[in-house]
N, C-alpha and C positions, 0 to 999 in steps of 0.2 A: 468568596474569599478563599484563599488557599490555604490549606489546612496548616503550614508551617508558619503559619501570618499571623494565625487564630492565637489569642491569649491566652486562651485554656491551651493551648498545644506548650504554650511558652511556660505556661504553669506545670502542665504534666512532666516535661520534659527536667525542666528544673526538678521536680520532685524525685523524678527515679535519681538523678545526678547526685540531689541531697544523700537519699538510699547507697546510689555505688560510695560516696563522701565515708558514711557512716560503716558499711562495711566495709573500707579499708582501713577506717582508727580500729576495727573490730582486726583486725587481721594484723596490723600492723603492731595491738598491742599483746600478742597472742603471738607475734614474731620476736618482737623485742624481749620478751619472758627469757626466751631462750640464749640473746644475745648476751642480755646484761647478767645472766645465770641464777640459781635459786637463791642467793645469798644477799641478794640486791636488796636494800630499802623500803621497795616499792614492788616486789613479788615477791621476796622470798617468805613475807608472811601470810599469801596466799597460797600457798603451798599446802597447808593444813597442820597447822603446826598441836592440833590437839592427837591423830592419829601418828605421829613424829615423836609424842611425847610419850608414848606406849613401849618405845626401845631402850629408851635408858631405865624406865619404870620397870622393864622385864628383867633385864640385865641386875639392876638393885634387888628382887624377890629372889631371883635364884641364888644369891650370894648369900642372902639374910634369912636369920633363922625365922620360921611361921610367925612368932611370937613378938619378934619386931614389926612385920608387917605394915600393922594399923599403925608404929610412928611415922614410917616411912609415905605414908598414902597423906598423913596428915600434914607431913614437910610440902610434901609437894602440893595440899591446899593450901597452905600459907602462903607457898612462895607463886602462885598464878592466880591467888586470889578466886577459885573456882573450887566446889566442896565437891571433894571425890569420893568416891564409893569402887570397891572391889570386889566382881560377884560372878558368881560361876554363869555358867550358859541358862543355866536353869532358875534363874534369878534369886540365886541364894547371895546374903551380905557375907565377903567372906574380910575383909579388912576395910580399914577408913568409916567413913559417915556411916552411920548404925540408924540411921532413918529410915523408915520403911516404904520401901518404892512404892510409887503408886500401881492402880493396877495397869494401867493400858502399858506405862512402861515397863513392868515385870511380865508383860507379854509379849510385848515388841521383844526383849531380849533373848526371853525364852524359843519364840518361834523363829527369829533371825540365827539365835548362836549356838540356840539348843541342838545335842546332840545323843542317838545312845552311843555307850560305853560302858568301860567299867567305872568303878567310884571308890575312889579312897578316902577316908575319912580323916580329919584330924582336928583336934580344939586348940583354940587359942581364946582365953579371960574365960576359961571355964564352957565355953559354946564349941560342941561338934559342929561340924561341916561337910559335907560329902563333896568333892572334887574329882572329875574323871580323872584319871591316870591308869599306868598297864598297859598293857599290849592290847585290851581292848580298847583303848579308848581312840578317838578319832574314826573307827567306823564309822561308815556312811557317806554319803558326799559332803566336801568343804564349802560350805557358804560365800558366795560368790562375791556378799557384798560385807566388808569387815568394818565399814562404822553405819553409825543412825543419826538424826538430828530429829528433837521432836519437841513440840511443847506441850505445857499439861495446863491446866485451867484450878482445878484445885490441889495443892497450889498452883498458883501461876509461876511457875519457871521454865527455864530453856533447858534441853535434857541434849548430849551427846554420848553416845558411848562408839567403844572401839574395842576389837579382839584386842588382848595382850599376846604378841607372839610367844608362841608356847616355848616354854622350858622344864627340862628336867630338874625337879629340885630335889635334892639330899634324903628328904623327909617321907617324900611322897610319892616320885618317881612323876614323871610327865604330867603338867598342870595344863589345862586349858582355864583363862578364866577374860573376865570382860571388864575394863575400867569404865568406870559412869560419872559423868561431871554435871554437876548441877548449879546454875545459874540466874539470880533474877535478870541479867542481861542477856538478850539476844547474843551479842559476839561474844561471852561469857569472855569479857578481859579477850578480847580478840584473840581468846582461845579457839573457839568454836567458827569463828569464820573472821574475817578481817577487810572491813568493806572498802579496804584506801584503795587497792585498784580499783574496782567499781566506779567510786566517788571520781576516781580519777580521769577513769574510761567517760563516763556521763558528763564531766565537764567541759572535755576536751570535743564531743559529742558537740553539749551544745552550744560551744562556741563556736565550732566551725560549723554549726547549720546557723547559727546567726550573723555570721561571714560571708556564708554563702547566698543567705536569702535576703542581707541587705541590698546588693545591687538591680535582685528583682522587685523588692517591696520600692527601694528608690525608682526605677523604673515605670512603675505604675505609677502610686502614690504625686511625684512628681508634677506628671502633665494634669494629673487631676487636679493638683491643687491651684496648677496656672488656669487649667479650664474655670473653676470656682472661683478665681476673682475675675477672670471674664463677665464670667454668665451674671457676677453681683454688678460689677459694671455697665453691662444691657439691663439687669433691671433698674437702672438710677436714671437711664435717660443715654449712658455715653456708647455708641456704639462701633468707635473706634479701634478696636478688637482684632488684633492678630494671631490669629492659632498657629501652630506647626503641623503641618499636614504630610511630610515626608513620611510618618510609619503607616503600615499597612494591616495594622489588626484593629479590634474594635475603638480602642482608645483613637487612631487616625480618622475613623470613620467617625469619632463622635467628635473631633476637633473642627474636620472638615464640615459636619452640619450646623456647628456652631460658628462658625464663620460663613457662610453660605446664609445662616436666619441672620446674622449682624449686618451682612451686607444689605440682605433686604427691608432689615427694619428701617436701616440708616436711608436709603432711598424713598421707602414709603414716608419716614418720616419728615425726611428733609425735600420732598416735592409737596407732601400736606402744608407745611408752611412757606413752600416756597409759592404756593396756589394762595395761601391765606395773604402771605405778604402783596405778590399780584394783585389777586383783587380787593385788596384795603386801597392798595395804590390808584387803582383804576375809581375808585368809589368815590375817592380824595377830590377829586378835580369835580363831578356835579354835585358833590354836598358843599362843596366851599360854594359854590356857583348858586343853589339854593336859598343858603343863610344868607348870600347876599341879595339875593331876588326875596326873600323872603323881611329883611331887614328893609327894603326901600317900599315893601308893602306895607308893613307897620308903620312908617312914618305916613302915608298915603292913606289909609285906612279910616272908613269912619268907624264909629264906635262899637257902632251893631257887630261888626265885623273884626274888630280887635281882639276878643275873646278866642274867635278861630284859629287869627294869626298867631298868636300867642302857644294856643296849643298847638300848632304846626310846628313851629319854631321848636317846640321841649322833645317833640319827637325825630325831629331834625338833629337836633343838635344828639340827642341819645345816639343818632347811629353815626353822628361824627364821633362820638369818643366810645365807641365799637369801632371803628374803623383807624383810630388812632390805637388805641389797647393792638387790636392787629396788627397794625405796624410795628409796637414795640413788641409784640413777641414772635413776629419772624426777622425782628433785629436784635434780637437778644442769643440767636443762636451764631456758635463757632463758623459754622459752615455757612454763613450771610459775607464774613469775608470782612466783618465793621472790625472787629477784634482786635485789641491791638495790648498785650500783655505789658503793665510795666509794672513800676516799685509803686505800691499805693499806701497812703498816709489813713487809717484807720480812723484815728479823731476829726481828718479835715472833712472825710466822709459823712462820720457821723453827725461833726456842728453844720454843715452848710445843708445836710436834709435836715434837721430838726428845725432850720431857719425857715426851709423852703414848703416843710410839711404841716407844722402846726399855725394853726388858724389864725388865734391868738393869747393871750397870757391864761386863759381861764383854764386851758390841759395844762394838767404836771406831767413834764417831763424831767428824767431825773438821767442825767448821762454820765457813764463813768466811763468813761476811754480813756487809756494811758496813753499820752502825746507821741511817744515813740515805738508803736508798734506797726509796722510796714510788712506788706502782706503782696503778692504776685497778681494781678488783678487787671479789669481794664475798670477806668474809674467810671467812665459813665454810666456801664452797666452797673459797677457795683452803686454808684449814686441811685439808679431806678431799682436797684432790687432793695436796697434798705427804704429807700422812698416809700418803695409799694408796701412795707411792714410797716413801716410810722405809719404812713394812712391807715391799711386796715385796723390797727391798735385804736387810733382817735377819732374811726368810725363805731367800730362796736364795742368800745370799753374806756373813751376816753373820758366817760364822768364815772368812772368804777373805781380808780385810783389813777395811781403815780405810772406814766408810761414809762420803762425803765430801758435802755440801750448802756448795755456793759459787755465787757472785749476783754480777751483772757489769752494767757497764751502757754502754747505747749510744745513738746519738743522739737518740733516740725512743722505744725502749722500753727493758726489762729483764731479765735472763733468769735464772734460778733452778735449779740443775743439783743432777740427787739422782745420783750416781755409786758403783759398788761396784768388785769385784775378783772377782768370782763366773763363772761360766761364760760369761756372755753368752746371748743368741740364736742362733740361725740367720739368716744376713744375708737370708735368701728369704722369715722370715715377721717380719721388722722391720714391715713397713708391715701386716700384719694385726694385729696383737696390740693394738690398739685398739678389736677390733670388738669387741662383746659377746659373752659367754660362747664367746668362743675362748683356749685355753691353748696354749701349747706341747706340753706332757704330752696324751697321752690320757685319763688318768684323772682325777675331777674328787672326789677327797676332801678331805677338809678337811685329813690331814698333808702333801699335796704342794698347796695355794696355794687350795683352793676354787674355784666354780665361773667363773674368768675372768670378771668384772666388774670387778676395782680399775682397771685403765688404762681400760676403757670409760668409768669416772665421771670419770678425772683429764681424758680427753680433752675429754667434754662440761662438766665444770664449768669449764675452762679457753678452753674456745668461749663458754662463758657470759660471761667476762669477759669476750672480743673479744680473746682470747688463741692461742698455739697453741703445742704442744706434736710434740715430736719426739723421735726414741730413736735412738741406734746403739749400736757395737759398740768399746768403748776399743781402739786397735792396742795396748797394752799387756797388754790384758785386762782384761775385765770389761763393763760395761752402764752406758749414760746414758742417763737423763731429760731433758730441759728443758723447763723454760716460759718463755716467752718473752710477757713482756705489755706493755704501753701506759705508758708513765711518766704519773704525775704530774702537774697541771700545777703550777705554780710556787701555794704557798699564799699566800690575803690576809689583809692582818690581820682576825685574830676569826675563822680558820678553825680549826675546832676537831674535823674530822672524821678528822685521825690521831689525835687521842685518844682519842676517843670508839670508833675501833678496837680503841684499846689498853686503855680499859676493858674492852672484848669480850670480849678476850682472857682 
């Protein structure tokens, strides 16, 4: 197979194309920043709007005397909803929140912002301070990186801090100091970070990968799911099965093998009955010929000898109706060419087997067919496959109770139910007891049910119609039948094909 054929290549491929998809929302939302400018809706609060808020906060200390300070830190907790704190490099509180920083963050700041200098001192509510200022101060190298984000565990809050750009104040001459915002929220009031691009970016993400990977999930998905009602319809018996065989990766190659086993089944299976139907035919003509060489010796016969004939006769006549059972189930299939689909009358089916099938008054049979339910069918098959379920019911259940035949109908099709009160099955050979000449019994005479063909014909005469048929086991007790076939379609005037049924009948 060529490597560009291969599914996996069609998956890989698809994948990186996902990847290039994603990095260009990545690039494009990263271009767009720029186009729509910082002030935009939808960046400009990505920008960092807690290190932003550090220059109007500088700009207010250097105008205001020391002693205002802490109202000024506290105004601006109010108004972002975020508890500030004001503290030198060396993690002294020098205004706002008087809480005492934890330790990891009074290290974070100190070793981030900490610097030597010199140090001026001044009090504000009675508290000294030492604060660099002078001409020493700022010695040493500038710290590279001017905010932090961190969290702490006891307590559990989000921590940011940022250099305050330095100014010269009145009091004290050149301030370096560090604003600290303290938050039980992550985005600290979408101070501290502002997830709506993200959210934004991530949506748009995975929408277009779920835009992108529909046409390959339909793709696949698709032929699988047509292959899956194939492969259910080769196991029901129907082998009339058409794949699409034009693609050339593994999906093609499993279409083509499943077309390839449907044709062969459909041959094997349709030459197995066409060999059964032949030789039932050919068998036909010396056992009729028998019973009747057989029948002019009983009348001929002395007595001694009647006993023989008699038993000859039971065993004769067994593999005539073997040899009729054969016939009817290599006539019961589509492909025999008897077939002939019309509008079929549901009740006339039902009263004229119940006539033909029970014995006499001592079975209850209880029928509930609704007079007008018409179903797509060929009748006489469907007469032998309801046939073959009244028998079996008034074979092994019909002194157990009430044999019941009732008919229901649903959106689209109809279904036809031959139900008893008799023992049942075994729930493990439900799904066999349609194959041909399998019984429950081991033994296969004619007073315990003959040789397992009546559900082989109901099942194939029931495919025949484009029907299907199903068996369990009543929780109450007893044994169900169904058929289940194709409604109707709605009659035109001058269709005269349910009556022409009902003549049949």
């Amino acid at each position: 197979m060529r490597i560009r054929s291969s599914l996996s290549a069609k998956l890989l491929l698809w994948g990186f194309l996902n990847l290039a998809v994603v990095a260009g929302i990545i690039f494009f939302s990263m271009d767009i920043e720029f186009r729509i400018g910082p002030d935009s809706r939808l960046f400009g609060r990505a920008q960092g709007r807690f290190p932003m808020l550090s220059l109007p906060i500088s700009r207010e200390l250097e105008r205001s005397p020391i002693s205002e300070w802490d109202r000024v830190i506290e105004r601006y907790s109010e108004d972002y909803l975020v508890q500030f704190s004001l503290v030198t490099p060396e993690g002294k509180i020098v205004a706002g929140s008087r809480d005492k920083l934890p330790l990891d963050v009074a290290a974070r700041i100190s070793s981030q912002f900490g610097r030597q200098g010199m140090k001026a001192t001044f009090c504000t509510n009675g508290q000294c301070q030492g604060v660099c200022s002078g001409a020493g101060c700022g010695e040493g190298p500038r710290p590279r990186r001017h905010t932090f984000k961190m969290k702490t565990s006891e307590p559990r809050l989000f921590w940011a801090g940022v250099r305050v750009p330095r100014f010269i104040h009145a009091a004290v001459g050149p301030v370096d100091l560090v604003l600290v915002g303290r938050s039980k929220s992550m985005t600290g009031n979408r101070l501290f970070m502002d997830p709506t691009p993200w959210v934004v970016m991530g949506f748009m993400t995975v929408l277009v990968s779920i835009l992108l990977w529909i046409p390959m999930i339909r793709h696949i998905t698709r032929p699988l799911g047509v292959m899956t009602t194939a492969t259910e319809k080769i196991s029901t018996g129907v082998f009339d099965v058409k794949l699409d065989e034009r693609r050339n990766d593994e999906i093609g190659r499993l279409s083509r093998g499943i077309n390839h086993m449907s044709g062969r089944l459909a041959r094997m299976i349709f030459g197995q009955k066409r060999f059964l139907g032949d030789a039932a035919h050919e068998l036909a003509s010396p056992l009729a010929r028998m019973q009747l060489g057989i029948g002019i010796l009983e009348d001929t016969a002395t007595d001694e000898n009647r006993e023989r004939i008699l038993a000859l006769k039971d065993e004769i006549q067994q593999m005539s109706d073997l040899v009729n059972g054969l016939l009817s189930f290599a006539r019961s299939d589509s492909s025999s060419g008897r077939v002939r689909l019309s509008r079929v009358n549901l009740f006339q089916v039902a009263a004229l087997t119940v006539d033909r099938e029970i014995p006499d008054e001592s079975i209850d049979v209880v029928v509930n067919v609704p007079e007008d339910i018409e179903v797509t069918a060929d009748f006489d098959l469907m007469l032998r496959a309801l046939g073959n379920l009244v028998r079996n019911a008034v074979r092994y259940a019909g002194t157990a109770g009430p044999i019941e035949v009732t008919a229901s109908v649903g959106a689209i099709t109809a279904t036809i139910t031959v139900s008893d009160h008799g023992p049942g099955v075994p729930s493990d050979m439900i799904d066999q007891i349609f194959e041909p000449f399998y019984r429950v019994e081991s033994s296969r005479g004619r007073d315990s049910g003959g040789v397992g063909l009546g559900l082989a014909i109901v099942r194939t005469a029931v495919l025949a119609c484009h029907g299907r048929v199903f068996a369990s086991n009543r929780p109450e007790g007893g044994f169900t039948v169904s058929i289940e076939l194709p409604l109707a379609p709605a009659p035109t005037p001058g269709d005269s094909s349910s009556n022409n049924a009902g003549a049949k009948a």
